[in-house]
N, C-alpha and C positions, 0 to 999 in steps of 0.2 A: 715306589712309583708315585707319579702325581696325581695320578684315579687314583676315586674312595673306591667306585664298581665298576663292574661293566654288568651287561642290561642285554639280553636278547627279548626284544618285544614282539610280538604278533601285531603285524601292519593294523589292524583296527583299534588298536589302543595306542601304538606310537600320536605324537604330538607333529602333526604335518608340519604344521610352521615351522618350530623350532628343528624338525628334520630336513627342511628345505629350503630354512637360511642358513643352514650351516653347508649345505650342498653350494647355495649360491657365494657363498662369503670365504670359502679354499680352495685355494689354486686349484686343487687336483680335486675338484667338484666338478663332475662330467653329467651333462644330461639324461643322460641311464639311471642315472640315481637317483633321482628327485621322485617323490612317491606316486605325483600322477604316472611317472613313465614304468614304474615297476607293477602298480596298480592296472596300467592296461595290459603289460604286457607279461608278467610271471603268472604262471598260475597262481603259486603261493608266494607269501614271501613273510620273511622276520628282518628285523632290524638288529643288529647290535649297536649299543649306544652307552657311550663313555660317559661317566658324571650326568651334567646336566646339557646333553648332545653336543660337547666339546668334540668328538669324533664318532663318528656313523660309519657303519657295512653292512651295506645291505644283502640278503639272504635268501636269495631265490630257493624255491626247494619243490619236488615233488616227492610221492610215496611210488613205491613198488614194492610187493608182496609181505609191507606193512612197513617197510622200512627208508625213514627220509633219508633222501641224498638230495644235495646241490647239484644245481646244472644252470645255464647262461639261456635265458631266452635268446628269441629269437631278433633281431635288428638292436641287438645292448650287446656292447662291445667290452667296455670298462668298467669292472666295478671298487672292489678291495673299499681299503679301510681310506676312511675321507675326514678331513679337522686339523687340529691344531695338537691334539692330545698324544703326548709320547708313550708308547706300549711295550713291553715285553713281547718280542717275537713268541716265545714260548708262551707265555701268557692267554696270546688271542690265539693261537692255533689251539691251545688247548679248550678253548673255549668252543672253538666250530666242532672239535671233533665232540664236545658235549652234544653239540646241538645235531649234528649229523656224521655219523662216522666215514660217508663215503661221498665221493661228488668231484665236482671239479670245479672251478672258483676263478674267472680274473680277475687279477688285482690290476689296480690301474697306476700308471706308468710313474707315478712317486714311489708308488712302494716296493720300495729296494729293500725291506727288512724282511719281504721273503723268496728274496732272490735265492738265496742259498740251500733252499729246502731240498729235500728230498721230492723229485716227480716235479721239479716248477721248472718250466722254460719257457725263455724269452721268446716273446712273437713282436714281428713289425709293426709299426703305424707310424705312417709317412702326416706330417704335418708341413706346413710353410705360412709364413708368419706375412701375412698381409698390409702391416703397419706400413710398409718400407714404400709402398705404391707401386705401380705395374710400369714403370718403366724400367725401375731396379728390379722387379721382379723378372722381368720379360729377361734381361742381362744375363741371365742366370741358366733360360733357358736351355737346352743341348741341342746343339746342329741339330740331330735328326726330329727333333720335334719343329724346329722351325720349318724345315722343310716339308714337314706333315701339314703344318697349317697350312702352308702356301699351297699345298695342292687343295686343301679341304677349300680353301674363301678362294679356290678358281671355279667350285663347284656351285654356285647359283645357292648356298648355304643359307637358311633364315635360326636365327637366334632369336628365340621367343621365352616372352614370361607366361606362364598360366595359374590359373588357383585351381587347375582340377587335378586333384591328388589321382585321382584314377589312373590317369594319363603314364605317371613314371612306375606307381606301383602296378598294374596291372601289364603292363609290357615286361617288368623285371617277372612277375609270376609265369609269363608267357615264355619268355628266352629263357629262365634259371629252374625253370619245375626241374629238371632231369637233372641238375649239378647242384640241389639245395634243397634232398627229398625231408631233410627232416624239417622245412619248414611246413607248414600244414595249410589247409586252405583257412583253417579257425586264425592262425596265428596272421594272415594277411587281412583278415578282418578285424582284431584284433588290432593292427596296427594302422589300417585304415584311419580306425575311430581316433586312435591317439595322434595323427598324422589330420585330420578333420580338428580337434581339440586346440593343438600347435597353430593350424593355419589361422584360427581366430585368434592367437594371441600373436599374430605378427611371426612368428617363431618354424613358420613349413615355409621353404620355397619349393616350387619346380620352374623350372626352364627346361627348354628343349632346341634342339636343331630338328628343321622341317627340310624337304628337298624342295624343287620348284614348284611340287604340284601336292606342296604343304605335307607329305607322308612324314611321321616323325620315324627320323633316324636314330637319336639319339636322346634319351630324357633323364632327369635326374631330382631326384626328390633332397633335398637337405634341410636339416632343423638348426636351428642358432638357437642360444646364448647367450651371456655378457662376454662370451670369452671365444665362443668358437663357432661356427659354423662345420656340420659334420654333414660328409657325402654317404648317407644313409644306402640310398639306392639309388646304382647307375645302370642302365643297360641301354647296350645298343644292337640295332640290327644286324644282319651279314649285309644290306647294301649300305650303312651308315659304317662299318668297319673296313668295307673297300674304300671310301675318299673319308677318312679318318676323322670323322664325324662327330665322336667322341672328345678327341684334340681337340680340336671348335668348340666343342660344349665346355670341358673344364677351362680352357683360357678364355672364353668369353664369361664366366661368370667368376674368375681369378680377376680380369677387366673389371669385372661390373664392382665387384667391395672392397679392391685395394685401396690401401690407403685408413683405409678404418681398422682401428684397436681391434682386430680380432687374427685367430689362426683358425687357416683352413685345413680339417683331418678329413685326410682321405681315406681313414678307416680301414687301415690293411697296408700290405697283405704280403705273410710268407710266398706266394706264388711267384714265381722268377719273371714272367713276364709282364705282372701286374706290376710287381717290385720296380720294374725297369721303366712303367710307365709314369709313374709317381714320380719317379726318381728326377724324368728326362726335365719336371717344371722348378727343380730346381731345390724339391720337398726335402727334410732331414727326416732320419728314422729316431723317431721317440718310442721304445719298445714297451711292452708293458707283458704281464707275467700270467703267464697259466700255469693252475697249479693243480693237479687232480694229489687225490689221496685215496686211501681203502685202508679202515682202520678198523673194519669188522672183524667178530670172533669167525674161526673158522668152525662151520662150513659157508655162513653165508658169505664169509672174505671172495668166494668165488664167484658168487653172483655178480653180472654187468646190468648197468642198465640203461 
């Protein structure tokens, strides 16, 4: 192989630069990985790190009953192995299960080297490529979304920008507490601060749809990139989902950065009707791989966590 080693470091001695221009400088370098976003957001985390950071994987990790396993924070979707550097499948799996025998792990949507494993299955994410501008893109469209917007911009509908993060994250905590119990009140403050850190670097938007008398119906928190803008957090009301309020928000902000070098990831979603909503703006599914494993001796093999 073309590594001399590979490297699992402990985040406080990892080399941030050099681990965060190698995030920003391959393709399949997703902003979940770059170490302020693993930094606010994992409780723990290790790096693995090829040569001299020719390829990075980042390593979320917590303990139970003394024992590390992997597991995905909370608002990080994609992680796996990121660079330039060619690996033996066997190799690096051998290598996670050094570091932790159990857990579960995404890899992100390049890495087809472990599609094949044992316990890995493909999950959706709907992207659509922006470059093309909003008129080819609108083309694309599907009747029945056309027809949604037309009824939403008959509704007195206001499409607004804001810089108060609160506004999209605090409505998703309100509408999604009961269908996203494992997110925690720690981990939306948690992502506040990192969502407050992004908006000073230009890098958070929110937008919303208001009704006449300005109630948001619909808000949406998203972070960019050099390469992507990602729909972090969406939620809308029950009276923004009766005149499809929603529709208005992602084609009014599909409107606002077409035409600029970037793709829009709508961040999901196996859900049949989310799937279908994605689908209707014309998005492709670019899949990307969850992989759990359980490599414990027995009896802890039966432990979950």
């Amino acid at each position: 192989m073309s590594f001399q080693q590979i490297h699992i470091i402990p985040s406080p001695q990892i080399d941030k630069s050099k681990w965060n221009d190698r995030i920003s400088k391959s393709s399949n370098g997703l902003i979940y990985a770059h170490s302020f976003y693993l930094d606010a957001m994992a409780e723990h985390w290790h790096g693995l790190v090829i040569d001299d950071y020719s390829a990075v994987m980042p390593l979320p990790w917590r303990k139970k009953y003394g024992i590390r396993y992997l597991y995905t924070p909370p608002f990080m979707q994609q992680l796996g192995l990121i660079g330039t550097e060619t690996i033996d499948t066997a190799s690096l799996i051998q290598t996670v299960y050094s570091f932790a025998g159990y857990g579960d792990h995404l890899f992100n949507f390049a890495n087809h080297l472990i599609q094949n494993e044992d316990n890995c299955e493909n999950s959706n994410n709907y992207i659509l490529d922006l470059s093309a501008g909003y008129d080819s893109i609108n083309h694309n469209y599907k009747t029945n979304l056309l027809r949604n917007l037309n009824k939403s911009q008959s509704g007195n509908l206001q499409y607004s920008v804001s810089e108060n993060i609160h506004t999209a994250i605090d409505l998703h905590q309100q509408l999604q507490a009961q269908n996203i119990r494992h997110v925690t009140v720690e981990d939306y403050a948690r992502f506040k601060k990192l969502a407050l850190f992004l908006l000073a670097q230009e890098q958070c938007i929110i937008r919303t749809v208001k009704n006449k008398t300005a109630e948001i119906l619909s808000a949406a928190l998203l972070l960019k990139d050099e390469r992507r803008i990602y729909n972090i957090i969406n939620a809308t009301t029950e009276e923004g989902k009766n005149i499809n309020a929603n529709h208005l928000l992602v084609d009014q902000i599909i409107q606002e950065f077409a035409g600029q070098n970037l793709v829009f990831d709508f961040e999901g979603s196996n859900i049949p009707g989310v799937k279908n909503f994605y689908e209707m703006f014309g998005a492709i599914n670019q899949p990307y791989f969850h992989w759990h494993f359980n490599k414990l001796p027995w009896p802890l093999k039966l432990l979950k966590h």
